[in-house]
ROLUMKE-49394 format. One record per residue (C-alpha): residue number from 1; residue in one letter; x, y, z. Coordinates in nm, 4 decimals. Each point is the difference from the previous one (the first is absolute). Layout:
<rs>
(NUM, 'A', (X, Y, Z)) ...
</rs>
This chain:
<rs>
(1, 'X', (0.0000, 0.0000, 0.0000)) (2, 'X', (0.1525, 0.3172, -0.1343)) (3, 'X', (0.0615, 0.2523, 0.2597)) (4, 'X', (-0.2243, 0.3541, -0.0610)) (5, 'X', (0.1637, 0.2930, -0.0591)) (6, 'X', (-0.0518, 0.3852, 0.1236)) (7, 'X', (0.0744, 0.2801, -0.2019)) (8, 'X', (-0.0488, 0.3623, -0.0599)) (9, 'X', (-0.1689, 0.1005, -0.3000)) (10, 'X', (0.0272, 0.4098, -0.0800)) (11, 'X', (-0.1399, 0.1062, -0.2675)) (12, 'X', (-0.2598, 0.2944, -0.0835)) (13, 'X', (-0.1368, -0.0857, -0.3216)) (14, 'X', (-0.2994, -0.1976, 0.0384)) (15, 'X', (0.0495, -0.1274, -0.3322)) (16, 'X', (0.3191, -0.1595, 0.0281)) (17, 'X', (-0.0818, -0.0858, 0.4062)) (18, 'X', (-0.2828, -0.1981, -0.2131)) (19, 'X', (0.2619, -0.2117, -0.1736)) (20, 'X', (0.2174, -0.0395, 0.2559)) (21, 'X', (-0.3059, -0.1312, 0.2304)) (22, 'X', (-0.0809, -0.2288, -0.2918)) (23, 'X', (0.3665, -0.1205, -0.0023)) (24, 'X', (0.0091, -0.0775, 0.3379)) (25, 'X', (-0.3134, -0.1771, -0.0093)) (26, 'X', (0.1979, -0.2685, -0.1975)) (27, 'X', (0.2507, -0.0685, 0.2637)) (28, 'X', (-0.1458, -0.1384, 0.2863)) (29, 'X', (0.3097, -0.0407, 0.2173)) (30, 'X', (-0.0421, 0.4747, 0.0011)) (31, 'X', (-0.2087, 0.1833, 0.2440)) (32, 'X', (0.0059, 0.3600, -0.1780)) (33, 'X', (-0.0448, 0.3052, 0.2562)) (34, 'X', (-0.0831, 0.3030, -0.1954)) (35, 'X', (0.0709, 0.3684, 0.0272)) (36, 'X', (-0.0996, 0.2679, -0.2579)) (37, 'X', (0.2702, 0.3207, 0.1686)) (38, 'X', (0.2938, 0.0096, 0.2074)) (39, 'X', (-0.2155, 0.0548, 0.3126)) (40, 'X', (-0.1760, -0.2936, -0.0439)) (41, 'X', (0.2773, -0.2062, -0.0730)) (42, 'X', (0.1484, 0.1000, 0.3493)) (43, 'X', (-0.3403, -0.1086, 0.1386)) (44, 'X', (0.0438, -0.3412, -0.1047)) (45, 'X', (0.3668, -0.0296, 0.1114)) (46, 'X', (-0.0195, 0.1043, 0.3305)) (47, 'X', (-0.2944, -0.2055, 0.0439)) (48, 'X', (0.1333, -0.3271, -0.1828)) (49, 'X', (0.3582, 0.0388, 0.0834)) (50, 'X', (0.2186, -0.3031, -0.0213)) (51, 'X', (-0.3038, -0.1756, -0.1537)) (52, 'X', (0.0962, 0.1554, -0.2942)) (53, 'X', (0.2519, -0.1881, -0.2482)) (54, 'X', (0.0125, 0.2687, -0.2940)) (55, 'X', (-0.1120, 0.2637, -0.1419)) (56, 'X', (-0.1261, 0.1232, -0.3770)) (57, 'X', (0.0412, 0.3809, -0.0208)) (58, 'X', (-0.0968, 0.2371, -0.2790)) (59, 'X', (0.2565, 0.2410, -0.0077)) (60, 'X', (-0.2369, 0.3306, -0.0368)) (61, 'X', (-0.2858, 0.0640, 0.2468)) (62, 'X', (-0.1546, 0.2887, 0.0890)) (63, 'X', (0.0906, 0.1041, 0.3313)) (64, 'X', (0.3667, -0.2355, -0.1189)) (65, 'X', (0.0852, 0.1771, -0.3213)) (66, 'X', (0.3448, -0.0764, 0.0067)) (67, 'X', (0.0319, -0.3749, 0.1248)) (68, 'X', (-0.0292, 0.0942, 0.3667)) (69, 'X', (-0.2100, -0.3104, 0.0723)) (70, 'X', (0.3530, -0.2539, -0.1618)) (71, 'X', (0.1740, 0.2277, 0.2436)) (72, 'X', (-0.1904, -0.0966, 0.2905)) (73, 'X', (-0.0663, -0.3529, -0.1276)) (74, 'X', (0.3654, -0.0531, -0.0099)) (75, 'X', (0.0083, 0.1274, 0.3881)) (76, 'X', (-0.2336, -0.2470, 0.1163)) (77, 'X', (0.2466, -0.2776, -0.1625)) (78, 'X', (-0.2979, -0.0990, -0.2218)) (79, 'X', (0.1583, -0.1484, -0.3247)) (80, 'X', (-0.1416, 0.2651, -0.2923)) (81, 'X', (-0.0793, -0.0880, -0.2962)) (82, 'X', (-0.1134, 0.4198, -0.2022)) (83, 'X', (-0.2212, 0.0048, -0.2583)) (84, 'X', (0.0150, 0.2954, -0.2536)) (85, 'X', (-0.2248, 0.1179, -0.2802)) (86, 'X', (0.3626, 0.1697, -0.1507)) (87, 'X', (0.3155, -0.1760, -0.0403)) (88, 'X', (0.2497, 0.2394, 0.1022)) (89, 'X', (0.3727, -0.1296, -0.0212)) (90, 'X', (0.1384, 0.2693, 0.2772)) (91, 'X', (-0.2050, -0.0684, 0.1978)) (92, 'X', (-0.0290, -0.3980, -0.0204)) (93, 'X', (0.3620, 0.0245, 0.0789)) (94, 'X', (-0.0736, 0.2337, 0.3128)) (95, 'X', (-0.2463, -0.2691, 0.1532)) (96, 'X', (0.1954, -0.2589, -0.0768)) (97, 'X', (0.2850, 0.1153, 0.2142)) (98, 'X', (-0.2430, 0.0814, 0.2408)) (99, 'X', (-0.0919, -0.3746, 0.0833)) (100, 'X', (-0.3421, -0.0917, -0.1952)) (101, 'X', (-0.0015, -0.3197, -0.1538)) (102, 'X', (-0.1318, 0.1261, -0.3594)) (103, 'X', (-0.1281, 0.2810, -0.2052)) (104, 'X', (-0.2748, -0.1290, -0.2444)) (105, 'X', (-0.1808, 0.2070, -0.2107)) (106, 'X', (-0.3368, -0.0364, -0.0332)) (107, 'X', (-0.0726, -0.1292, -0.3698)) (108, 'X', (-0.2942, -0.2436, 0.0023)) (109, 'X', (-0.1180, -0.2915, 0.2009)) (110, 'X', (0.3441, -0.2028, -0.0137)) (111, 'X', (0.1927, 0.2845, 0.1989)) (112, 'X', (-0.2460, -0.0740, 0.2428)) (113, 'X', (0.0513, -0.3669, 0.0080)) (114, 'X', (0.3985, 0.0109, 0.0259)) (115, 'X', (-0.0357, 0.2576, 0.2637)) (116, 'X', (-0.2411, -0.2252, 0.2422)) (117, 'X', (0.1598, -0.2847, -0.1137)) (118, 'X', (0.3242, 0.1245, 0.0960)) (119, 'X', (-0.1306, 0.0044, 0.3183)) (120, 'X', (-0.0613, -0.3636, -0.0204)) (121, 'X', (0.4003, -0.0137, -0.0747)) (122, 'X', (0.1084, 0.1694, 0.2708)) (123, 'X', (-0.2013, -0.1975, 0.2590)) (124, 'X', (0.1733, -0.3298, -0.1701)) (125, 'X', (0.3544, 0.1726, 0.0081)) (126, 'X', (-0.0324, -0.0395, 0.3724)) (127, 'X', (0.0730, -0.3208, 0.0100)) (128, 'X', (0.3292, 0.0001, -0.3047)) (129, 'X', (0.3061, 0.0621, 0.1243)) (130, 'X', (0.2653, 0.1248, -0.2129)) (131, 'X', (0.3830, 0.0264, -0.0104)) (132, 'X', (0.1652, 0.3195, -0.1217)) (133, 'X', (0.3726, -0.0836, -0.1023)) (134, 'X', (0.1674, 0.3167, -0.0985)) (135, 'X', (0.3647, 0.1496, 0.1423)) (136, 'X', (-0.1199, 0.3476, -0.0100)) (137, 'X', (-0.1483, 0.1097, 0.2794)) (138, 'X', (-0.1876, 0.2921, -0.1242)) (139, 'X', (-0.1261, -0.2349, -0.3082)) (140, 'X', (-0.0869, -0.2889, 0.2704)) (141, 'X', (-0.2149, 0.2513, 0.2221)) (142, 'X', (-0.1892, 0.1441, -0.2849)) (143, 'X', (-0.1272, -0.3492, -0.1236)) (144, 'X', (-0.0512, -0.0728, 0.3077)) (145, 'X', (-0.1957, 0.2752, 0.0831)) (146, 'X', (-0.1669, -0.0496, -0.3105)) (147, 'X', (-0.0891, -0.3828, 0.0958)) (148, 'X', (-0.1366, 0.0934, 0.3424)) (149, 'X', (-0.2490, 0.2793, -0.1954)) (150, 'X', (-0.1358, -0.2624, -0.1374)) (151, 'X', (-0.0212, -0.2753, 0.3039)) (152, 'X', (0.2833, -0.2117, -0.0838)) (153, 'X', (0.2191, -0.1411, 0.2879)) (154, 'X', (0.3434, 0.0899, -0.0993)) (155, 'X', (0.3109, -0.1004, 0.1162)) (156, 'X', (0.3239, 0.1203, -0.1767)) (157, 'X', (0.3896, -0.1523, -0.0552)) (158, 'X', (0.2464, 0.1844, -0.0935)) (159, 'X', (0.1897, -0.2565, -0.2411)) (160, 'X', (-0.0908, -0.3424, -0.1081)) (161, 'X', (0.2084, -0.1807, 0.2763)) (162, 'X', (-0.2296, 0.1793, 0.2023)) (163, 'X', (-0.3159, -0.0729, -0.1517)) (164, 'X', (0.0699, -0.4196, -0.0124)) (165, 'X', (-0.0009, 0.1159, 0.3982)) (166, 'X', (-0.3204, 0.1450, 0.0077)) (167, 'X', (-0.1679, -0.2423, -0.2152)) (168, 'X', (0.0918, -0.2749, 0.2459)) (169, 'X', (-0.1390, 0.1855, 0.2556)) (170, 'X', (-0.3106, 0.0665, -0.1713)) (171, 'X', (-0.1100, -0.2584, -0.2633)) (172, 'X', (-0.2956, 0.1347, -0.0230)) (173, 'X', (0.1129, 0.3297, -0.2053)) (174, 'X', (-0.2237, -0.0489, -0.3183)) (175, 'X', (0.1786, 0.3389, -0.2035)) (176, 'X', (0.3706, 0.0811, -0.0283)) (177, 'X', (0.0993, 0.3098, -0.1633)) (178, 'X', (0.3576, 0.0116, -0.0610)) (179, 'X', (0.2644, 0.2500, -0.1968)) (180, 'X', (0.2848, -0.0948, -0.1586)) (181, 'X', (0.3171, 0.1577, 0.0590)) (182, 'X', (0.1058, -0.1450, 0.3931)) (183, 'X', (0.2836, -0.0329, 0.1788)) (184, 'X', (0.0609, -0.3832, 0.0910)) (185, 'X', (-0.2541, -0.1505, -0.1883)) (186, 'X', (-0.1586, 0.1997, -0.2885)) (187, 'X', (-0.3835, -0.0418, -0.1458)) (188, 'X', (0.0755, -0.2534, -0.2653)) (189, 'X', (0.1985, -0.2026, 0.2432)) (190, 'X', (-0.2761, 0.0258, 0.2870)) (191, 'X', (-0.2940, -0.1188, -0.3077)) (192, 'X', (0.2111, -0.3250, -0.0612)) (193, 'X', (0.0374, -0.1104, 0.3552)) (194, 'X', (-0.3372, 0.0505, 0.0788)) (195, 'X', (-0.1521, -0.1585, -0.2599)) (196, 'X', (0.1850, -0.3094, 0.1114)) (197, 'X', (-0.2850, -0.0562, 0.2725)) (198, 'X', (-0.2642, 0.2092, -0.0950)) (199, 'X', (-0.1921, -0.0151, -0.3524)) (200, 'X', (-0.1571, 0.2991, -0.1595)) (201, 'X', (-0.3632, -0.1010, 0.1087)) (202, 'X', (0.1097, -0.0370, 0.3896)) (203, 'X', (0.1904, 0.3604, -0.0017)) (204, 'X', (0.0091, 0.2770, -0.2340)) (205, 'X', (0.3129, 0.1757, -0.0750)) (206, 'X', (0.0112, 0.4013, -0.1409)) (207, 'X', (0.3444, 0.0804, -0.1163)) (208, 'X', (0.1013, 0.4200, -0.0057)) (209, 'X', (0.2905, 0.1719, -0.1625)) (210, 'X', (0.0920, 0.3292, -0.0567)) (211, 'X', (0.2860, -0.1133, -0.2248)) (212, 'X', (-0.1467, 0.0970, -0.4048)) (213, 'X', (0.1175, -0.3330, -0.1622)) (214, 'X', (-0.3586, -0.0934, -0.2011)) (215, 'X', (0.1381, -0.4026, 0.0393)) (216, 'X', (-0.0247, 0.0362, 0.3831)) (217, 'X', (-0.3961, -0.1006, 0.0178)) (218, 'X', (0.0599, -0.2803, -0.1884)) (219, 'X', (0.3141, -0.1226, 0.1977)) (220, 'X', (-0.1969, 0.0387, 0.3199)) (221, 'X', (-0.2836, -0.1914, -0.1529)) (222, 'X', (0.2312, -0.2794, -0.1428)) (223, 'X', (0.1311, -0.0704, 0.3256)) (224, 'X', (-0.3442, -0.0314, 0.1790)) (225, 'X', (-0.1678, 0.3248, 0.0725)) (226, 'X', (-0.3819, 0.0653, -0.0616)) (227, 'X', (0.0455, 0.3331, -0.1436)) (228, 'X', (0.1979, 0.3045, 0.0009)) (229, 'X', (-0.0220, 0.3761, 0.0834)) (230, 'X', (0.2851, 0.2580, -0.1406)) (231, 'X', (0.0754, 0.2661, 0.2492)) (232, 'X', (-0.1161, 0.2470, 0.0211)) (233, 'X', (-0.3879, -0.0788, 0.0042)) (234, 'X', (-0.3197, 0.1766, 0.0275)) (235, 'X', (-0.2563, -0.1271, 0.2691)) (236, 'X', (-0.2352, -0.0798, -0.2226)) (237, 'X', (0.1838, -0.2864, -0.1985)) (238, 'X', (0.2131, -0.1396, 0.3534)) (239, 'X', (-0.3509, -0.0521, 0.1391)) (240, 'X', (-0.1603, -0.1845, -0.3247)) (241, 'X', (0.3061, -0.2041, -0.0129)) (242, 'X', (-0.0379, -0.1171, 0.3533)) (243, 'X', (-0.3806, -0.0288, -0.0230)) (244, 'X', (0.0136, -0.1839, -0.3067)) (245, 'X', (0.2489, -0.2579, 0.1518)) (246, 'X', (-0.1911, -0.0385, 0.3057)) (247, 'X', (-0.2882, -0.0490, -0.1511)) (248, 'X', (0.1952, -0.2658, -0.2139)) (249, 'X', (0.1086, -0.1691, 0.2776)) (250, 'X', (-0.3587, -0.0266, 0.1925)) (251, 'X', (-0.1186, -0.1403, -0.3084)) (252, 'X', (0.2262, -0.2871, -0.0232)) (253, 'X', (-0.0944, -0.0378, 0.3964)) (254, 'X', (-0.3438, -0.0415, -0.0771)) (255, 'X', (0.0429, -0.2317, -0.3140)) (256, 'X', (0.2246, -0.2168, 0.2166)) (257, 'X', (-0.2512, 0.0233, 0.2667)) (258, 'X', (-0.2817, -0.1194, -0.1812)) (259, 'X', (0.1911, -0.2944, -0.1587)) (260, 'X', (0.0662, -0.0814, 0.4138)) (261, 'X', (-0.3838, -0.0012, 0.0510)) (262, 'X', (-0.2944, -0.2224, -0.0249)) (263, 'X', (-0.2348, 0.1746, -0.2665)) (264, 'X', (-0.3130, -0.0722, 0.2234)) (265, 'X', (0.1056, 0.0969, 0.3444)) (266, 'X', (0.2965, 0.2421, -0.0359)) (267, 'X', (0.1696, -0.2383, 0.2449)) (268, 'X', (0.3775, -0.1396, -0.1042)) (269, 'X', (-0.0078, -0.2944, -0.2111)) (270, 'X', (0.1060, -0.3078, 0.0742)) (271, 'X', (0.3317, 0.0564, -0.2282)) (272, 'X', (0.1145, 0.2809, 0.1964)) (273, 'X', (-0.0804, -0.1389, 0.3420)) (274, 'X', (0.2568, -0.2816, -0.1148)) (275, 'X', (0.2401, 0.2433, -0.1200)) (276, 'X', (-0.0072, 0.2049, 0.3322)) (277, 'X', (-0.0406, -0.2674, 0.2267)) (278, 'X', (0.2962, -0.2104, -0.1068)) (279, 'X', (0.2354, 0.2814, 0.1127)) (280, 'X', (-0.1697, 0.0283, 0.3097)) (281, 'X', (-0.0151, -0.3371, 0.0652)) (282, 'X', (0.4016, -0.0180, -0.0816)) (283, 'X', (0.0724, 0.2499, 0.2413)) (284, 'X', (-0.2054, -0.1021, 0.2293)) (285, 'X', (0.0864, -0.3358, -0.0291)) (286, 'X', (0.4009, 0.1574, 0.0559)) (287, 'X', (-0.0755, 0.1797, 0.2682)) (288, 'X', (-0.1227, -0.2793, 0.1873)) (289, 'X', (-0.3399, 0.2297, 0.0595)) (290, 'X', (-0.3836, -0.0962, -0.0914)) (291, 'X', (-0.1846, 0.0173, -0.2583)) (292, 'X', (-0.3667, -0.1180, 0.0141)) (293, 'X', (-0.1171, -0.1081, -0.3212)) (294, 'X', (-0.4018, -0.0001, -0.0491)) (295, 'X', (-0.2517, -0.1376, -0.2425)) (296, 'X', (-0.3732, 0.0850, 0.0468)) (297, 'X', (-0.2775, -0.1187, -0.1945)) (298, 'X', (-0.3855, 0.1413, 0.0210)) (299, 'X', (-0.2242, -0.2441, 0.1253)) (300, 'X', (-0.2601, -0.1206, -0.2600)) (301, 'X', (0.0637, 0.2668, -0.2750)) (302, 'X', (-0.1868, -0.2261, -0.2329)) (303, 'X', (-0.3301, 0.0312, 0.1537)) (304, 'X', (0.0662, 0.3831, -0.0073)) (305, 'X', (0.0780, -0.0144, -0.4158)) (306, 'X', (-0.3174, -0.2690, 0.0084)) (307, 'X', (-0.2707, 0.2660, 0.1631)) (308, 'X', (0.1554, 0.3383, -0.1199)) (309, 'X', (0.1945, -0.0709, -0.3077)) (310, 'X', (0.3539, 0.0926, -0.1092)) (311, 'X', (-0.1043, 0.3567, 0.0839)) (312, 'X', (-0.0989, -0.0926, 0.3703)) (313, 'X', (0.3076, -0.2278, 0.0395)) (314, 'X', (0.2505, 0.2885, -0.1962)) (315, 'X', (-0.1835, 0.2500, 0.3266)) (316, 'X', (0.1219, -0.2514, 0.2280)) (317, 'X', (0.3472, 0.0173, -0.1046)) (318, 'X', (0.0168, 0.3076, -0.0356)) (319, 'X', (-0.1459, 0.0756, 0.3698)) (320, 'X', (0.2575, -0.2496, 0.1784)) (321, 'X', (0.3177, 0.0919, -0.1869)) (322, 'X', (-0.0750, 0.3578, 0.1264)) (323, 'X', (-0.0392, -0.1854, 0.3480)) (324, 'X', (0.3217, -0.1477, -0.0093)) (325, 'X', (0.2014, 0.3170, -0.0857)) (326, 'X', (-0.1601, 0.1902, 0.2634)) (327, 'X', (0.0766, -0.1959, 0.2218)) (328, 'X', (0.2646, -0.2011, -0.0971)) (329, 'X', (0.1941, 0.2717, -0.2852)) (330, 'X', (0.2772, 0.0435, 0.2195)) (331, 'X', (0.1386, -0.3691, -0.1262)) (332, 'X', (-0.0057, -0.1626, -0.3386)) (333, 'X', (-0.3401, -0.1052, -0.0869)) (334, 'X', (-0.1024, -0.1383, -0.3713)) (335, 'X', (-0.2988, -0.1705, -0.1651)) (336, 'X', (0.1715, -0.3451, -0.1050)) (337, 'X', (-0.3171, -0.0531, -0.2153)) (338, 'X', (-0.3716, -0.0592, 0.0017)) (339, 'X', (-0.0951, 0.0001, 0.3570)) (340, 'X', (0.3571, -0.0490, 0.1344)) (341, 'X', (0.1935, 0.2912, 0.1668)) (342, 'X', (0.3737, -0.0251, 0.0993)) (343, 'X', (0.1516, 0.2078, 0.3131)) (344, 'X', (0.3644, 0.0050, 0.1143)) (345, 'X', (0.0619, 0.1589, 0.3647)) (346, 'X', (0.3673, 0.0367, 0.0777)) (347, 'X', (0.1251, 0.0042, 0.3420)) (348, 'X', (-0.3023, -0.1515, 0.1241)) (349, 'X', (-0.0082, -0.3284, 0.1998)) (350, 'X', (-0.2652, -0.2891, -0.1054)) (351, 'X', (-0.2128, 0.1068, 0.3753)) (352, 'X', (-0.0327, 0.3377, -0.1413)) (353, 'X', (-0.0711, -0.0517, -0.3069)) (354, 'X', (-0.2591, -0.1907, 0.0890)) (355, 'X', (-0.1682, 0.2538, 0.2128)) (356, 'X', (0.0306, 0.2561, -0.2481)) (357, 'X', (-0.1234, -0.2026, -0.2890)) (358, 'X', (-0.3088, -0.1270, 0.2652)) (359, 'X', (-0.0975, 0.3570, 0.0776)) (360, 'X', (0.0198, 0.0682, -0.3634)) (361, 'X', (-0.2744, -0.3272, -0.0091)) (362, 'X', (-0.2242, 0.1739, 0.2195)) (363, 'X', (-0.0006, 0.3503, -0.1734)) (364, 'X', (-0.0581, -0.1790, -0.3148)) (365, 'X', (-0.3017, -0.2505, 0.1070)) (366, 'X', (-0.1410, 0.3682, 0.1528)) (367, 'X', (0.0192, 0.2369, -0.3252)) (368, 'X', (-0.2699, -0.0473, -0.2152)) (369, 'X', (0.0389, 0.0346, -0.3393)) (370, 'X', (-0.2905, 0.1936, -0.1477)) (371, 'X', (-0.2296, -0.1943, -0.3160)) (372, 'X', (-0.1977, 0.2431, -0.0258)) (373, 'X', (-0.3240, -0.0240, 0.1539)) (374, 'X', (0.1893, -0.2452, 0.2427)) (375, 'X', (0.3092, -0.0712, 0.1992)) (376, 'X', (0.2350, -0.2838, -0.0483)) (377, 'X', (0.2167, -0.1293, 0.2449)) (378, 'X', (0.3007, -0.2276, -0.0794)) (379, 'X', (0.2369, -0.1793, 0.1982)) (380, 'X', (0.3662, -0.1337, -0.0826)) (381, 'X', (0.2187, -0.2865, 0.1214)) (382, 'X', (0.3705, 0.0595, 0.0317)) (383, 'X', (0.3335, -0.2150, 0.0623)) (384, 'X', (0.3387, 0.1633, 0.1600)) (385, 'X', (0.3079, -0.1338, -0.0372)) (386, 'X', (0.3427, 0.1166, 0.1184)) (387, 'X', (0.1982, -0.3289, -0.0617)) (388, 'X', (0.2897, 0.0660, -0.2509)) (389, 'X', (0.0711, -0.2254, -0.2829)) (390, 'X', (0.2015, 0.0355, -0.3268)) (391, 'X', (-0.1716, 0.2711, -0.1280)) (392, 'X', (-0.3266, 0.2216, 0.0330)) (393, 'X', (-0.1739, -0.2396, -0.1886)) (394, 'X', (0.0208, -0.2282, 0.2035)) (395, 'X', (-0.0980, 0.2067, 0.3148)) (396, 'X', (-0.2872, 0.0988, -0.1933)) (397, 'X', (-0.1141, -0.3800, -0.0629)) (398, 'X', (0.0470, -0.0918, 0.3746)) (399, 'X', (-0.2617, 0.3108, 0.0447)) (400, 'X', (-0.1898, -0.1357, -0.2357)) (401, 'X', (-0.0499, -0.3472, 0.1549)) (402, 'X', (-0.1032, 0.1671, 0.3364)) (403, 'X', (-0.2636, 0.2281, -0.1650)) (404, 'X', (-0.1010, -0.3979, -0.1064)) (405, 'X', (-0.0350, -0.0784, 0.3243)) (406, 'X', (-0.2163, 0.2915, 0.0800)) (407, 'X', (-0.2211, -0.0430, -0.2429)) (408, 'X', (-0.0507, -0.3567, 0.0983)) (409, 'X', (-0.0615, 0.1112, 0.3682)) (410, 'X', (-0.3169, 0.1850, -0.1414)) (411, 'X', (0.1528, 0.3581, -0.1289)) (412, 'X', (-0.0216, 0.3254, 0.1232)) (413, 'X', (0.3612, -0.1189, 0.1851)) (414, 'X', (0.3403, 0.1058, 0.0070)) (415, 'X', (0.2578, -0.2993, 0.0440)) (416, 'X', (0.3555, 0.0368, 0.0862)) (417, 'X', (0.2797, -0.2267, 0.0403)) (418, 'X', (-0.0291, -0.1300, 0.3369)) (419, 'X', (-0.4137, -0.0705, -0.0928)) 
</rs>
């Protein structure tokens, strides 16, 4: 569930406050607070304060004529994106120095649309953290600063030897800007090494020179880069570059994400539960720690199929694979097929497994699952195993012979290994 969104909205024109509000409309995950002057707009701050995440500001208001309300936007740490009926280059450049996050001119519904959906962007830049790699430390502040306009975590290295430091420290640094010309261990240098452990779809690389050899951007790309910026740059294009690789990058997440996921029930399919779970079950298994391996099974799911139809029995699904991740999504869980989920719990002994899995039980025989005019209830047998074998597979098929046993004992059980 997408998390909603509070921003400022100035704007006096009730025409273009029209499009705007039909914009919004669009994106559900925006709560739009408006204000038609600067007095209002104060209004709404002082009485929504941190609430607020951004703000859209036209650029001439009355009782504002000369971008007061940016000014005081900018005060209240609000990230600003201005909106202007006249592109004015001088000015552009003034606000940009100032702090705002962009200057879009208002030409026609799709101005509009990149402005709130730029807002969308910088909620998800939250959550990217990105490496600055540049020996100069005016040049590595201003990117920096640049980055943090815009959300980005940023951390910064001042040569390549230094960055293979930080990236070991954070692995989770999505975006790496580097230049070129470093002491110790220059751009081209820094590309290759890292591109011995990370591929271009796990971490995007920008390279940046100020040097005016044309055969650079190609170099940089040859040896691994995603793209390439010349120095010096306008905002403008550094922000599309790293928006359009971010984006990129989310959208090979989500392909690989879906190809991880049961089509039905969003859950993880049984080929990536495998995948996963062997490593866990490896380390585990190394470590000399436990690992409780689960299979569950809902009781009678024919009779459901046989008195509601595929449609009935696809509900069901649906209803207790959202069970499981709330209240098991903290571990591995999977739909193995049909009826059949899969579970993996590391670090947790076969007693409490059991008890987890068995309180799990309960909530589940409790929840209905709504057919409409009427409520179905449905139950689920389970078997828990944390005796190691050769391989996960194996684990899994000792599980599998307990939830046997517990189906034999009259269902609605959970079965461990001492049972």
């Amino acid at each position: 569930m997408s998390v909603v969104k509070k921003i400022l909205v100035v704007e006096d024109s009730p025409i273009v406050t029209k499009i705007i509000r039909h914009v919004i409309k669009t994106e559900p995950s925006i709560e739009a607070h408006y204000a038609a002057s600067f007095a209002e707009a104060r209004v709404l701050v002082e009485t929504l304060g941190d609430e607020l995440f951004a703000a859209l500001v036209d650029l001439n208001l009355p009782d504002a004529p000369d971008g007061e309300v940016v000014d005081y936007t900018l005060e209240q740490k609000l990230p600003t994106i201005v909106l202007t009926g006249s592109f004015d280059e001088a000015r552009r450049e003034k606000l940009l120095s100032k702090g705002i996050v962009d200057y879009v001119a208002k030409e026609g519904r799709f101005s509009y649309s990149y402005a709130v959906n730029l807002v969308n962007r910088l909620y998800k830049n939250q959550a990217i953290k990105v490496l600055v790699v540049e020996d100069s430390d005016t040049s590595r502040r201003v990117i920096c600063d640049m980055l943090a306009r815009h959300k980005y975590q940023v951390l910064s290295a001042v040569d390549g030897i230094d960055a293979i430091k930080v990236l070991l420290e954070h692995p989770d640094i999505r975006l790496l800007i580097t230049d070129y010309n470093m002491p110790n261990m220059d751009g081209f240098e820094l590309v290759q090494n890292i591109r011995v452990k990370y591929e271009k779809s796990d971490l995007i690389i920008i390279g940046l020179s100020a040097e005016g050899q044309g055969s650079l951007s190609a170099k940089f790309i040859k040896n691994g880069a995603n793209d390439f910026l010349p120095k010096p740059f306008n905002h403008e294009e550094f922000y599309c570059r790293i928006m359009h690789n971010v984006e990129s990058l989310e959208l090979i997440e989500q392909i690989r994400d879906a190809a991880n996921r049961d089509h039905l029930t969003a859950a993880y399919n049984r080929r990536y539960f495998f995948a996963q779970g062997e490593e866990m079950y490896e380390q585990a298994k190394a470590n000399g720690s436990p690992l409780a391996a689960v299979v569950l099974d809902i009781d009678h799911f024919k009779r459901v199929n046989d008195a509601y139809g595929h449609d009935g029995g696809d509900k069901v699904l649906v209803a207790f694979s959202r069970l499981l991740y709330e209240t098991l999504g903290r571990f591995l869980v999977a739909r193995a097929g049909g009826e059949e989920f899969f579970v993996l719990l590391p670090g947790i002994d076969n007693e409490k497994a059991l008890s987890l899995i068995d309180k799990v039980r309960s909530i589940a025989a409790s929840t209905p699952v709504s057919m409409g005019e009427e409520d179905v209830y449905v139950t689920f047998s389970a078997g828990v195993c944390n005796t190691y074998s050769d391989s996960l597979d194996e684990q899994i098929n000792l599980a599998d012979e307990r939830l046997y046993r517990a189906k034999e004992a009259g269902r609605n059980l959970v079965i461990g290994d001492d049972e």
